[in-house]
C-alpha positions in Angstrom: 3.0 -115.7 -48.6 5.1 -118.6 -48.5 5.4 -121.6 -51.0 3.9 -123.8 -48.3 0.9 -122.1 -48.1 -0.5 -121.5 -52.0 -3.2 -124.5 -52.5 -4.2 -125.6 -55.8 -7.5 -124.4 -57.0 -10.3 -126.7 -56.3 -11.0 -128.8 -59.0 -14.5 -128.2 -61.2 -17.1 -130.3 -60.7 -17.7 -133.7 -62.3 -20.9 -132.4 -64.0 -19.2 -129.6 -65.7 -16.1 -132.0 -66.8 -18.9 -134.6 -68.3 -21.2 -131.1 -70.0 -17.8 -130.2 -71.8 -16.4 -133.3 -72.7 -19.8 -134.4 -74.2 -20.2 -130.8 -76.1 -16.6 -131.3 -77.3 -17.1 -134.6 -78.4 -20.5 -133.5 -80.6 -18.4 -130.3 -81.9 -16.1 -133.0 -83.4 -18.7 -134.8 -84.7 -20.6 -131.7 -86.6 -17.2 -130.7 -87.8 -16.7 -134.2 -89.6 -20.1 -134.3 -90.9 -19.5 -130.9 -92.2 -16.5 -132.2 -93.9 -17.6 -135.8 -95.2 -21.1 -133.3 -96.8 -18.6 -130.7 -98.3 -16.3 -134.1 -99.9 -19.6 -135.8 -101.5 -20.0 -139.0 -102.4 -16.8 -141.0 -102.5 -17.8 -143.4 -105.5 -21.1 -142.3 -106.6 -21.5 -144.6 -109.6 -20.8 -147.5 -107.2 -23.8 -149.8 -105.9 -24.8 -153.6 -105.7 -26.5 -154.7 -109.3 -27.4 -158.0 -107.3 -30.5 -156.6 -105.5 -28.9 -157.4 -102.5 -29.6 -161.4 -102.4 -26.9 -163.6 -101.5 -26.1 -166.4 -104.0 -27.2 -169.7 -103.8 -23.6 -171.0 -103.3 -24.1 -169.2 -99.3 -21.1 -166.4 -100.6 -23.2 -163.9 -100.1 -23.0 -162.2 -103.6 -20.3 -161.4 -104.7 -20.8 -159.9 -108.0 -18.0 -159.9 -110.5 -15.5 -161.6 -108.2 -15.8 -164.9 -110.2 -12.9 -167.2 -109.9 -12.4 -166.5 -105.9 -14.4 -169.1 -104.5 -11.9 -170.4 -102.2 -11.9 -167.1 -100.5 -13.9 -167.4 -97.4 -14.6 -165.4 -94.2 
């Protein structure tokens, strides 16, 4: 057989490129939910003590950070 005459393999179809890509994709995401689960909490004493209102001032609460007001978004 010559060189000329090899073809390529046909190439899979789209479906089965789209099945593996997607099962890929949701094998990555179980494997960093597994890892995030077996790290814990990052800060686990950390939460708001504000309730969650914003202030009157429109900041938006920002607890202990007194002395920043001219930091806007």
């Amino acid at each position: 057989m010559s060189e000329a005459a090899k073809t390529p393999p046909p190439a899979p179809p789209a479906y089965t490129v789209l099945i593996g890509f997607v099962l890929l994709l949701a094998a990555l995401f179980g494997a960093a939910y597994a890892a995030g689960a077996a790290a814990g909490p990052v800060a686990p004493g950390l939460h708001r003590t504000d309730g969650g209102t914003s202030s009157p001032d429109g900041t938006g609460g920002t607890g202990g950070t007194g002395g920043m007001g001219g930091m806007r978004h």
